[in-house]
N, C-alpha and C positions, 0 to 999 in steps of 0.2 A: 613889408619891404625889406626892414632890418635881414630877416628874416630869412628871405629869398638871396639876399647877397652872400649872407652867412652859409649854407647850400650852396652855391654855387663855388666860392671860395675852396670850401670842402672837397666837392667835386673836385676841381683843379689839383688840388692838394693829392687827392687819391690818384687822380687821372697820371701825376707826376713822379707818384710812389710806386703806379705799377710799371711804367715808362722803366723808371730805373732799377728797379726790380729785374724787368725783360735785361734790359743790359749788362746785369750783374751774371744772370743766366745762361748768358751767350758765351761764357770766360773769356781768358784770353783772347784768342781770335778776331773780338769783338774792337779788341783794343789795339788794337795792330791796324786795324781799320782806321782807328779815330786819334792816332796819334799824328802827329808830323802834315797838320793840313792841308799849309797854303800851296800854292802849285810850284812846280817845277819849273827853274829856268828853262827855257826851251832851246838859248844858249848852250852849246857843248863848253865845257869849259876843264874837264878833267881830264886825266891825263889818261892817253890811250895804254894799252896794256903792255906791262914792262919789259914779256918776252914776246918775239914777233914766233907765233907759233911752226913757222918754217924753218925758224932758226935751228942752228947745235945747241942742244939739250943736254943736262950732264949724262951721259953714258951712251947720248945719241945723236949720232951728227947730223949737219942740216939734209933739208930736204930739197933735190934738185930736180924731181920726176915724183908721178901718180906712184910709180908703182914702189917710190922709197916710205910714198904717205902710206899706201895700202899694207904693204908687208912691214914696214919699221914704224914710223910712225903713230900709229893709229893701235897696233897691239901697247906699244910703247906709255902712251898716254891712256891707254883702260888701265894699264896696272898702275900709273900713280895716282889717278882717282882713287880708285880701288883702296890704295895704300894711306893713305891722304883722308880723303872726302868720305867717301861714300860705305867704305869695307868691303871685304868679298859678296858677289851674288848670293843671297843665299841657297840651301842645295835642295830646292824644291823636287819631289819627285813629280814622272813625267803629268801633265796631265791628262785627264779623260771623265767624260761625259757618263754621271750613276743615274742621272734620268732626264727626261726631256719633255717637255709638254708645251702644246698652245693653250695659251692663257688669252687671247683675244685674237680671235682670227680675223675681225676687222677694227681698227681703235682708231683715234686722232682723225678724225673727220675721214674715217676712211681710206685712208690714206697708208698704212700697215698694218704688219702682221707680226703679233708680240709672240716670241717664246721664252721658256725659262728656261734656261739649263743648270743643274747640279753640278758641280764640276768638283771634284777630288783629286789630292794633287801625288799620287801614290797609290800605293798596294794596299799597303801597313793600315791597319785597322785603328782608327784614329788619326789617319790624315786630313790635313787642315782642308775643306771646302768652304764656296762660295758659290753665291749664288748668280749668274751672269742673264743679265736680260738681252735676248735678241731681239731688234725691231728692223723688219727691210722691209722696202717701201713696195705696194700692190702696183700693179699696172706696167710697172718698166720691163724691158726687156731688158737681156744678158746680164752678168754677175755685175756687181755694184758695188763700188767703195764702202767700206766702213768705218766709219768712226768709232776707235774704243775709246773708253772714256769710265773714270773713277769719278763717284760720287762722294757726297759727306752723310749723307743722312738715309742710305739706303735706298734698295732699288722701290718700294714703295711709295717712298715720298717722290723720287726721280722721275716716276712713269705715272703720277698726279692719282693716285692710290686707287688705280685699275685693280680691279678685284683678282680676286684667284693668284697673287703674288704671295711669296714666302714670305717671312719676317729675316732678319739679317741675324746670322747664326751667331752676332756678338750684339749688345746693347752699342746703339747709336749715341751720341753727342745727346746733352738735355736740350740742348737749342735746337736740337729735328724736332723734338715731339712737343716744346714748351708753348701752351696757345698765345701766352704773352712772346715770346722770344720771337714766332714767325713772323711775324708783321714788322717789327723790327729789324730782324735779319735782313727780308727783303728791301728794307729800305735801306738802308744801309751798303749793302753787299749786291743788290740787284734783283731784278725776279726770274735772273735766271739761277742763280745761284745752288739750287737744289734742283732743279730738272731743266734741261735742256728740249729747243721749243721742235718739240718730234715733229708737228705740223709742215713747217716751214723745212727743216730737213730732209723729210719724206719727198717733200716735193721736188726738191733739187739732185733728189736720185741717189741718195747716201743712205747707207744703215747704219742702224747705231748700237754699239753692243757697248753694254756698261755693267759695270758692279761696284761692289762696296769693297774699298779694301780692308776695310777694318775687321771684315771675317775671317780671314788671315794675318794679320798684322795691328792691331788695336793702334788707334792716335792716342796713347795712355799710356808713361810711361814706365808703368810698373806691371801693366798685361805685355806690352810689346814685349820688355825687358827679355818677359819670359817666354814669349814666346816665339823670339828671334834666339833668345838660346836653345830652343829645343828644336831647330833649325839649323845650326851650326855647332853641333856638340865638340868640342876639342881643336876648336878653330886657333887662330891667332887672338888673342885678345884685342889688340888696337885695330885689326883688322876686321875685327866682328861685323856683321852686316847690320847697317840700320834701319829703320823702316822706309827709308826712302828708295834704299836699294834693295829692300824687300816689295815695294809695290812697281818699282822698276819693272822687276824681274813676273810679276804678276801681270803685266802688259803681256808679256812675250809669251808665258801660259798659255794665255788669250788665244795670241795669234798665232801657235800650236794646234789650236782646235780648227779657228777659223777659216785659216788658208785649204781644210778641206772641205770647207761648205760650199757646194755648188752654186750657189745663190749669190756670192759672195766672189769678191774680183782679188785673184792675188796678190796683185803687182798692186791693192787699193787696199794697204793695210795702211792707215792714220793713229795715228794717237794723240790723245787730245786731254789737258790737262792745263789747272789753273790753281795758281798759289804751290800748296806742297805739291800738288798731283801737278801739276806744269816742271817742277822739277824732277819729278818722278819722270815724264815723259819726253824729258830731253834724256836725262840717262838711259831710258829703254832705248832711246835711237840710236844713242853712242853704244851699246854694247849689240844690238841686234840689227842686222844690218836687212832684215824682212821687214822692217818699219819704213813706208813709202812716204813719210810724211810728219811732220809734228807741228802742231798746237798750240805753245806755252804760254797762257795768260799771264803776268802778274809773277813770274816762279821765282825775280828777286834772290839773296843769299843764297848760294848752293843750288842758283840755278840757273839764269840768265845773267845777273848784274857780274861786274867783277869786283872779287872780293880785296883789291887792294887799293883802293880810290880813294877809302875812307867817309863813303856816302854809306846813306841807307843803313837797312841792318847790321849789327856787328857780327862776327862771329861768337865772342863773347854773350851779346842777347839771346841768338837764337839756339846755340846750344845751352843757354840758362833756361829758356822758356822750353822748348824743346827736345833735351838729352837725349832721348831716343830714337833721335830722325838720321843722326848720322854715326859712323866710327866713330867708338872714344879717340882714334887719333887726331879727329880732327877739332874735338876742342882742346888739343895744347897749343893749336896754333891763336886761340883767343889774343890779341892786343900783339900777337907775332905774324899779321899776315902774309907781310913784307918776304917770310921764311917761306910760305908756303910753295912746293916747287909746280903746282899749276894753278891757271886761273880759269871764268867761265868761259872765255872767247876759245880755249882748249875744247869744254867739251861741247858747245855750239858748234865747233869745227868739226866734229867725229861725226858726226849728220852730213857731213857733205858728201854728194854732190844734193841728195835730197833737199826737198822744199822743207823751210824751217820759219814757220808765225812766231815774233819774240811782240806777244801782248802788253802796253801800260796803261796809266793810266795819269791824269796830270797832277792830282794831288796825294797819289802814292808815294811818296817821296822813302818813303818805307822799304818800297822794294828797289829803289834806285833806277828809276827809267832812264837816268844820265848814261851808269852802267851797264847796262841792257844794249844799249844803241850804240857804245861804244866796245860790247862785246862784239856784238853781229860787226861793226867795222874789223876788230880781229880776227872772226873766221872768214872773212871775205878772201882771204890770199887762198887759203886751202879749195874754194869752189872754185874759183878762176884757175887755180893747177888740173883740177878735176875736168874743167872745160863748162864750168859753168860762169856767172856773171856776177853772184854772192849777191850784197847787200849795195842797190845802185842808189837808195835815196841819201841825200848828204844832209840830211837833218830831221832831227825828230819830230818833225812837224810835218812833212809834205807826206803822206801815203805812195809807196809807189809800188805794187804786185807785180814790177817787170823782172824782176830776181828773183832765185830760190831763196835768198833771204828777204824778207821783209821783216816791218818797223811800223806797228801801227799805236799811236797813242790816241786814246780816246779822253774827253774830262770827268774829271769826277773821284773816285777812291775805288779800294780793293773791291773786285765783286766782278759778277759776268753780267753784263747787259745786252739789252738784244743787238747792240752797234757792235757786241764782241761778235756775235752770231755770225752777222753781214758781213763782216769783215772778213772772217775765218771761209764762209762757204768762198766770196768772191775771190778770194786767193788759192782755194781747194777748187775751184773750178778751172782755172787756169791749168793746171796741171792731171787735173783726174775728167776734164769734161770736155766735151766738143761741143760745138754749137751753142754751150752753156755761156751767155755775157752776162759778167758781171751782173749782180741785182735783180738778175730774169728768174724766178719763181718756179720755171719748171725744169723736168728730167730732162737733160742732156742726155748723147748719147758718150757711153763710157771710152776714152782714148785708149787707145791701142796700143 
């Protein structure tokens, strides 16, 4: 009996060491999750954003018409991001397709039709490619919205390791391939986290083209380093692009190719992104104005929240944990927010009149869902200029997908769960679907 306790103790002992072991695995990222628990007042209690984005601006006077936001405004506001935040785009060359194949002509319960495409981003022999998965759904008529969308852990892991898939031309995160780390991950972070639920999208009449940015762009900040310099040789230094404004600009690649796929609806280009890629894919809206649509899970500092509230993320933190993600300009503004001459309710606004998902979660307090719900209330002025309705729910709590901006908080922490899923198609429905209600499971037909 002694005996058996002792074994079983043991057992525990190990079962705990490989536990933390996985977590240690996962780096950082892991910890960003598990910091900061208990939930969010669901009370607004912070202070809305200190310039009204319609206001005179230093070098630019207020806004009294669409067409002073379209022509002054809005070029206005790309270049102090730009300046500020993000750095210049980098100067990717054009893209284009070096090969093409189906790799599953029927997958996901039948329901699509997987291809791969090679894509190279240039002439130049050793231009950076990537590998981009297309999946659009069997059985619908006429061209179909797409969802692009960047992964963490490659297109393999993404598409539930469907055979006849390339490997990702850069080494992946050890938490994609670690057997201890996935089980963790997905608990933690959700099950959807690494692939999104094709099944369920297929059905509701969407394609989904996704890749890995990191085959361009490494989340490492001594690969990025370099290879965002060899990307912008002789650039401005404070203005250097960072990897966020490099997988930005990787969106728009994309929808470069896309928009000539016959299959594919133009006016149905989405971008869809969550954490860093959520703020990747708010700035591809704000700079490309072919983007019908955006996504942003969780995208927190430098993406959704604003960054002078004094919640959530500091600038400080995430350019400590992260230096490569944005301009070195923008970490002199650490512990000087207050100086900074824009905030996120700015580049929320540059999406408008377009439909814009700002995704939380309740005990992310991390990414500041206060500031998130209180950016979307400051680009609300610029959609109602536009002739649209902006952001109509008056609290973080009620759901409402009658505005191009919505505010959906779900509970729990950082990660995609299938309520992200729901949430995202029933408001992508709204806008890309007819006859599609809310929750209904099958193909609409695509709005006109």
């Amino acid at each position: 009996m002694k005996s058996s306790k002792l074994r079983a103790r043991s057992n525990i002992r190990v079962l705990f060491s490989i536990m933390f072991a996985g977590l240690l695995l996962t780096g950082g990222i892991m910890g960003c999750a598990l910091v900061k628990l208990p939930n969010v007042p669901l009370k607004v209690t912070g202070a809305r954003p200190d310039r009204d984005v319609l206001a005179a601006l230093p070098g630019d006077a207020a806004i009294l018409a669409a067409s002073d936001w379209t022509q002054r405004r809005r070029p206005y506001l790309q270049d102090m991001f730009a300046r500020n935040v993000y750095g210049r785009p980098p100067a990717f060359g054009a893209a284009r397709v070096v090969e093409r194949r189906t790799t599953a002509p029927s997958a996901f319960d039948k329901t699509g039709k997987v291809e791969e495409l090679i894509i190279a981003l240039g002439e130049a022999p050793g231009s950076p490619r990537f590998h981009l998965a297309l999946v659009t759904p069997l059985g619908t008529a006429g061209p179909r919205p797409v969802i692009i969308m960047q992964n963490f852990c490659g297109n393999r892991a993404a598409l539930h390791g469907l055979p006849n898939l390339a490997a990702p031309h850069s080494p992946v995160p050890s938490m994609c391939t670690n057997p201890i780390a996935q089980p963790l991950l997905q608990l933690v972070f959700g099950r959807d986290i690494n692939a999104p639920p094709f099944e369920k999208i297929l059905r509701r009449g969407y394609a989904v083209a996704i890749f890995h940015a990191g085959d361009v762009v490494a989340d490492a900040p001594g690969n990025a380093r370099a290879q965002l310099a060899a990307l912008d040789p002789g650039g401005a230094p404070a203005e250097a692009p960072g990897a966020i404004g490099a997988w930005a600009a990787l969106y728009s690649r994309v929808i470069d190719l896309l928009i000539a796929e016959p299959a594919l609806a133009r006016e149905g280009m989405i971008v869809w992104g969550h954490s860093r890629n959520g703020k990747a894919a708010l700035l591809a809206a704000a700079n490309d104005q072919r983007v019908n649509a955006v996504i942003a899970l969780q995208p927190g500092t430098a993406g959704a929240s604003l960054q002078k509230n004094g919640k959530g993320e500091t600038i400080a933190q995430l350019t400590g944990t992260y230096p490569h993600w944005l301009a070195p300009a923008y970490a002199n503004y650490a512990g000087r927010e207050d100086e900074l001459p824009v905030d996120q309710h700015m580049l929320v606004a540059l999406a408008a009149p377009r439909p814009v998902l700002i995704g939380v979660a309740r005990r992310d307090s991390w990414s500041d869902p206060e500031g998130s719900f209180l950016a979307a209330q400051g680009a609300s002025p610029v959609y109602r200029l536009l002739g649209g309705k902006g952001l109509v729910q008056d609290n973080m709590k009620d759901l409402n997908l009658e505005g191009e901006l919505a505010f959906w908080m779900r509970g729990g922490l950082h990660g995609v769960h299938r309520s992200d899923w729901r949430v995202s198609l029933d408001f992508l429905d709204r806008w890309f679907m007819a006859g599609n209600e809310p929750g209904n499971e099958r193909s609409g037909q695509i709005r006109g």
